[in-house]
DRENZA-361767 format. One record per residue (C-alpha): x, y, z. Coordinates in Angstrom, 1 decimal. Layout:
BEGIN
+--------+--------+--------+
|     px |     py |     pz |
+--------+--------+--------+
|      X |      Y |      Z |
...
+--------+--------+--------+
//
This chain:
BEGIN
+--------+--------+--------+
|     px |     py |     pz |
+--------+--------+--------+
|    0.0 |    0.0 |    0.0 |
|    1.4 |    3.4 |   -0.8 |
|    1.3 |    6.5 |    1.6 |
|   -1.8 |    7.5 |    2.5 |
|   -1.0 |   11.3 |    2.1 |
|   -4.9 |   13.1 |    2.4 |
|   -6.0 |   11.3 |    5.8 |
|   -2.5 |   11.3 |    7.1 |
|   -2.3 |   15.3 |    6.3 |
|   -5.7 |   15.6 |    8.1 |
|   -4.7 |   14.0 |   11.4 |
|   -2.0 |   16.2 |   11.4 |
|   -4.1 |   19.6 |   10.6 |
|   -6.6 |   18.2 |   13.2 |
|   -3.9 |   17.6 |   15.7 |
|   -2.2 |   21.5 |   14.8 |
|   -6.1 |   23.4 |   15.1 |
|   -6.4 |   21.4 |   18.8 |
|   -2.7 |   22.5 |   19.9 |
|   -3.3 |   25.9 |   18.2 |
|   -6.9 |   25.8 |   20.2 |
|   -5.4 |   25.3 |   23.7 |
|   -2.8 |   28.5 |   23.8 |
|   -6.3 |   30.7 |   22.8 |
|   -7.0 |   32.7 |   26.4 |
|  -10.4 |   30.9 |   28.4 |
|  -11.3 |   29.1 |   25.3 |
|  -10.7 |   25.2 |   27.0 |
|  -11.6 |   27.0 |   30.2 |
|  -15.2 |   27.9 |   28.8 |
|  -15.0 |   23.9 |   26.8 |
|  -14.3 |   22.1 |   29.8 |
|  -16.3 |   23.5 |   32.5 |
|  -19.8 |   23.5 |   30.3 |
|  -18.9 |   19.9 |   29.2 |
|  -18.3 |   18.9 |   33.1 |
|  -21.6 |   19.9 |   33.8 |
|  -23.4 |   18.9 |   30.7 |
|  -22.2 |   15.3 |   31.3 |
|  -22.6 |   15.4 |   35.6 |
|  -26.2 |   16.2 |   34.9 |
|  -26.7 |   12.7 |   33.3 |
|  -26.6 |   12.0 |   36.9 |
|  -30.0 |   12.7 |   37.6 |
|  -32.3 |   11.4 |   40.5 |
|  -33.1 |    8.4 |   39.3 |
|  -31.0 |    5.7 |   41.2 |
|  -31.1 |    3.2 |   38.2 |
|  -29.4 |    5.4 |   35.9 |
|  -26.7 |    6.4 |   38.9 |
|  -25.9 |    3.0 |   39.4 |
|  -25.9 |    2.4 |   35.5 |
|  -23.1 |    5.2 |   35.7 |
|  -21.2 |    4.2 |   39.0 |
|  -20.9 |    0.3 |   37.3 |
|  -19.3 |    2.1 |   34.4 |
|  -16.8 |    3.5 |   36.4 |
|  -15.7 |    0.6 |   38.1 |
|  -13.4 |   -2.1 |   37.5 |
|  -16.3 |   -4.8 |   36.8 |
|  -16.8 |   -2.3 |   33.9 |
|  -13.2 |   -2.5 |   32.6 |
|  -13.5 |   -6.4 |   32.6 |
|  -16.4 |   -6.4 |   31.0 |
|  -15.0 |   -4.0 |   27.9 |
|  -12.5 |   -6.0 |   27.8 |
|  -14.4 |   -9.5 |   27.5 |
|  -16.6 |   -7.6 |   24.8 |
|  -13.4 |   -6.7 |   22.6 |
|  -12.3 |  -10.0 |   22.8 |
|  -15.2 |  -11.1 |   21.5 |
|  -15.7 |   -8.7 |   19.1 |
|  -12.4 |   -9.5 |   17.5 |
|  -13.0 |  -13.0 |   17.8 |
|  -16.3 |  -12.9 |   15.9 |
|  -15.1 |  -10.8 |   13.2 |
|  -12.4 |  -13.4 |   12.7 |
|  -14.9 |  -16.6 |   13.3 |
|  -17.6 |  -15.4 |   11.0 |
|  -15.1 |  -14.7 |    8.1 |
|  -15.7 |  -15.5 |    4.3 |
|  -14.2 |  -18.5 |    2.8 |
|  -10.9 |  -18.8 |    2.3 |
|   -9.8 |  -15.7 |    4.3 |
|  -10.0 |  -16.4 |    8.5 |
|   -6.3 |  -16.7 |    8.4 |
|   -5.7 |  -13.5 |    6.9 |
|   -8.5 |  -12.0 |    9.2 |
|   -6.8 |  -13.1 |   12.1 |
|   -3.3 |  -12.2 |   11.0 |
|   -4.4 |   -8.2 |   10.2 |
|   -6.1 |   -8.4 |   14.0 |
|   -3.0 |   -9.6 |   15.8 |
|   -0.5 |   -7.7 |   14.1 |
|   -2.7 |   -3.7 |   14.6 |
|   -3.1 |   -5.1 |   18.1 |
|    1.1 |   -5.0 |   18.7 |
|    1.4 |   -2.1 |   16.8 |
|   -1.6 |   -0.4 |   19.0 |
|   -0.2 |   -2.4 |   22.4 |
|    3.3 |   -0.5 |   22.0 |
|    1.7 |    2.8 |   21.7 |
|   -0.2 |    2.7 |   24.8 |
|    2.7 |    1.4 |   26.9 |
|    4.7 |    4.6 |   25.2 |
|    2.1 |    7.0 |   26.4 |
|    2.3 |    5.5 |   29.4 |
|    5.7 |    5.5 |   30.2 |
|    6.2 |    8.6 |   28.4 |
|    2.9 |   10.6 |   30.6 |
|    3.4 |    8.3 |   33.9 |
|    7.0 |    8.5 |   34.5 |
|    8.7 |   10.9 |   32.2 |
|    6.1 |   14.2 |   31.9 |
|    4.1 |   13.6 |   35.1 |
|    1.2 |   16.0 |   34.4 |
|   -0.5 |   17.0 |   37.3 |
|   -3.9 |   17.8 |   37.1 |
|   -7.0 |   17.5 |   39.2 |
|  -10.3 |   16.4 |   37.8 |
|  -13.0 |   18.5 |   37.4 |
|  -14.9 |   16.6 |   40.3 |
|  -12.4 |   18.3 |   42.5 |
|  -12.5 |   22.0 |   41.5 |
|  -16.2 |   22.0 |   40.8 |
|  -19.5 |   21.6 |   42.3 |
|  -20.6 |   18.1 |   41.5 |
|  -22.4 |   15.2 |   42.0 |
|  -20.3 |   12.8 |   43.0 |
|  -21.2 |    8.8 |   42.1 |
|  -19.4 |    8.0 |   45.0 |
|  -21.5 |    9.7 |   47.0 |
|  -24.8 |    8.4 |   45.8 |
|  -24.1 |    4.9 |   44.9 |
|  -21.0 |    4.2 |   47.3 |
|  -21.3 |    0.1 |   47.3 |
|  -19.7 |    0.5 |   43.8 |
|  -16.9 |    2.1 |   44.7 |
|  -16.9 |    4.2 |   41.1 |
|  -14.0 |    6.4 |   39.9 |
|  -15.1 |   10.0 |   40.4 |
|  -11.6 |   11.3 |   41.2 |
|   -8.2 |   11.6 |   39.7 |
|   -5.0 |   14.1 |   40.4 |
|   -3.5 |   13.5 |   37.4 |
|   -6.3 |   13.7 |   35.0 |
|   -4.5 |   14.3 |   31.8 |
|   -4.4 |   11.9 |   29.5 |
|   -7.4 |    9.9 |   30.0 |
|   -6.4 |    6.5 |   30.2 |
|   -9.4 |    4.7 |   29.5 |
|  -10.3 |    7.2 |   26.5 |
|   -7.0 |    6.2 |   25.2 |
|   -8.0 |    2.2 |   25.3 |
|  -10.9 |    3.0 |   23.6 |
|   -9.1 |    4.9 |   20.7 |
|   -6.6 |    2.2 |   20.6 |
|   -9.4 |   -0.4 |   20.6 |
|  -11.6 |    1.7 |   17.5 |
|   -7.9 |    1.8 |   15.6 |
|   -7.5 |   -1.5 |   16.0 |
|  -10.6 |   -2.2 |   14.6 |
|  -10.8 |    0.4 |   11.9 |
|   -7.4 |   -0.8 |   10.7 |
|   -8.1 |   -4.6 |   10.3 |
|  -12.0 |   -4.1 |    9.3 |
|  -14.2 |   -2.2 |    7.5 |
|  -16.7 |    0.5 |    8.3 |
|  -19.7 |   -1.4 |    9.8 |
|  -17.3 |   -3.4 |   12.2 |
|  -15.2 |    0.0 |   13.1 |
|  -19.1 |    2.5 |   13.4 |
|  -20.2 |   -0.4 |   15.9 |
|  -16.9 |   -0.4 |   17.8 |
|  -17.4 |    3.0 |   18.2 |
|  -21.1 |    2.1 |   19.2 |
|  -19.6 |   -0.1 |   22.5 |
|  -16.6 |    2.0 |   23.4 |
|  -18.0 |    5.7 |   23.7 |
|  -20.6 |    5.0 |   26.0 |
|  -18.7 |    2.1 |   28.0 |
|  -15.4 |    3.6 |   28.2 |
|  -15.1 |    6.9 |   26.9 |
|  -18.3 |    8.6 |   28.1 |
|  -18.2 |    7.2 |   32.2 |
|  -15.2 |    9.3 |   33.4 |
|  -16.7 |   12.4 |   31.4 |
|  -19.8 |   12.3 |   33.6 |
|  -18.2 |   11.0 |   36.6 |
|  -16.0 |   14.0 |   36.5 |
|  -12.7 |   11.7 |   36.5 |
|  -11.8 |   13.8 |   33.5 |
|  -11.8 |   16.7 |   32.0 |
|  -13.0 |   17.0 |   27.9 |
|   -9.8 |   18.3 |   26.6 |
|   -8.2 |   15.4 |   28.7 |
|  -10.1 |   13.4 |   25.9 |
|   -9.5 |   15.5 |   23.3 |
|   -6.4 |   17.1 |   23.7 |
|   -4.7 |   14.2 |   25.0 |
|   -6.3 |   10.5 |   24.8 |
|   -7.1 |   11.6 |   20.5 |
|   -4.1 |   13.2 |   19.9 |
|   -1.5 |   10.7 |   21.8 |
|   -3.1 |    7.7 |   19.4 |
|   -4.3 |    9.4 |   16.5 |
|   -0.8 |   11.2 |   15.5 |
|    1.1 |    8.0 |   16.1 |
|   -1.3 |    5.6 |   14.7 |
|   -1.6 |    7.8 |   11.7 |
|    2.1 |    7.0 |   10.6 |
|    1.3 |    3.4 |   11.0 |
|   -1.5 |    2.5 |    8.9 |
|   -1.4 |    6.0 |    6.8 |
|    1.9 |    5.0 |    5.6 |
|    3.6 |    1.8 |    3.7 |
|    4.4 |    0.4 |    7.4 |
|    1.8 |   -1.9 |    8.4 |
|    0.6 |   -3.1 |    4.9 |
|    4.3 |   -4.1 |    4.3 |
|    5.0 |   -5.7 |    7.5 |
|    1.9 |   -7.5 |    7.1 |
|    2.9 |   -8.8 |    4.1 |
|    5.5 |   -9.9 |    5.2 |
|    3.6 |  -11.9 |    7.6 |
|    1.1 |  -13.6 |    4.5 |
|    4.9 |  -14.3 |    2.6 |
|    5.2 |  -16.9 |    6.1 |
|    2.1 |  -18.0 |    6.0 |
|    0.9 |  -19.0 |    2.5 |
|   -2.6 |  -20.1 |    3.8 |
|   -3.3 |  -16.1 |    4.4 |
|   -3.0 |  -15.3 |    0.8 |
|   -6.5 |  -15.3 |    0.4 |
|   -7.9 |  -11.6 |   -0.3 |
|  -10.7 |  -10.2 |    2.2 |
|  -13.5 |   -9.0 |    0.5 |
|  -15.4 |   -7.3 |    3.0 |
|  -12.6 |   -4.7 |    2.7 |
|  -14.4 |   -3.4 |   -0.5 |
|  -18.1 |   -2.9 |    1.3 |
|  -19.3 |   -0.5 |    3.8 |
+--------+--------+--------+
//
């Protein structure tokens, strides 16, 4: 496959306008504070949608995500056409390393090299707090170092992984189960700020991911995988629908 040049060029102007947007006085100020409590007020009085919430913010949650990725991956691999499981499975495994070493990058690189600190918006603002109202879960309401969301960045991870090996059914309902699963949770918990979504989860994959499947890199490494394998030569045709 050759470069990629117009996507690749747009991640890139994306990623400049959201850098750009961040130095403009009060702007994420204004973002981030409206968002908080746009998303905190999904906590309303009803205690079945709280708990709904807390669960999401809890580890059972996370194990559960994962579980439904698994199985995700594995279905998209066990219900493949004829003749092309082996390549399926190859194109998973192999944008599941590349997107494995970029999360333990950003997290050596944010955890132990930068070490942002920055409180959540649950601790600055007045909010609801899911601890509060539903405190046999335990939920994640709080964090001191806020920025970048980790779970927003498996979620990316998890969409690229997806959008990389599949086509655009598979990758819209990925989207479908991570945004309100793992993305969505910490924003109205409070756990998080927007822009640490935006500004840092997004832009920490999407700039690094963008040079791997935007460019020659995985298509030839992945060839070079079929080359060993001679069973995963078979082409995948639901790479031409939508």
């Amino acid at each position: 496959m050759a470069w990629q040049k117009k996507p690749l060029l747009f991640v890139h102007f994306l990623a400049l306008c959201l850098i750009v947007s961040w130095f403009i006085p009060s702007l994420w100020k204004i973002i981030d504070t409206h968002a908080f409590y746009f998303f905190n007020s999904l906590i309303t009085n009803n205690k079945y949608i709280q708990i709904f919430w807390a669960f999401c913010n809890t580890r059972r949650n996370d194990w559960l995500f994962d579980l439904i990725a698994f199985f995700f991956c594995f279905s998209y691999v066990l219900f493949s056409p004829k003749g092309t499981r082996q390549n399926r499975s190859i194109k998973i495994l192999l944008a599941f390393v590349f997107m494995l070493s970029i999360f333990f990058l950003n997290h050596f690189f944010f955890r132990y090299l930068m070490r942002i600190e920055r409180l959540s918006p649950s601790m600055l603002l007045d909010a609801t707090i899911l601890r509060d109202v539903v405190p046999w879960l335990r939920a994640k309401a709080m964090a001191k170092k806020s920025f970048p969301g980790g779970h927003a960045i498996t979620g990316f991870l998890f969409m690229m992984i997806i959008a990389a090996s599949t086509n655009k059914r598979w990758t819209i309902a990925a989207a479908i189960i991570t945004i309100p699963l793992l993305i969505m949770p910490r924003l109205v918990s409070g756990a998080h700020w927007l822009s640490d979504i935006v500004l840092g989860s997004f832009l920490v994959t999407a700039i690094p991911a963008s040079w791997i499947f935007y460019s020659p890199l995985f298509s030839k490494v992945l060839s070079y995988v079929q080359k060993r394998d001679p069973r995963s030569h078979q082409p995948d045709p639901s790479k031409s629908s939508s």
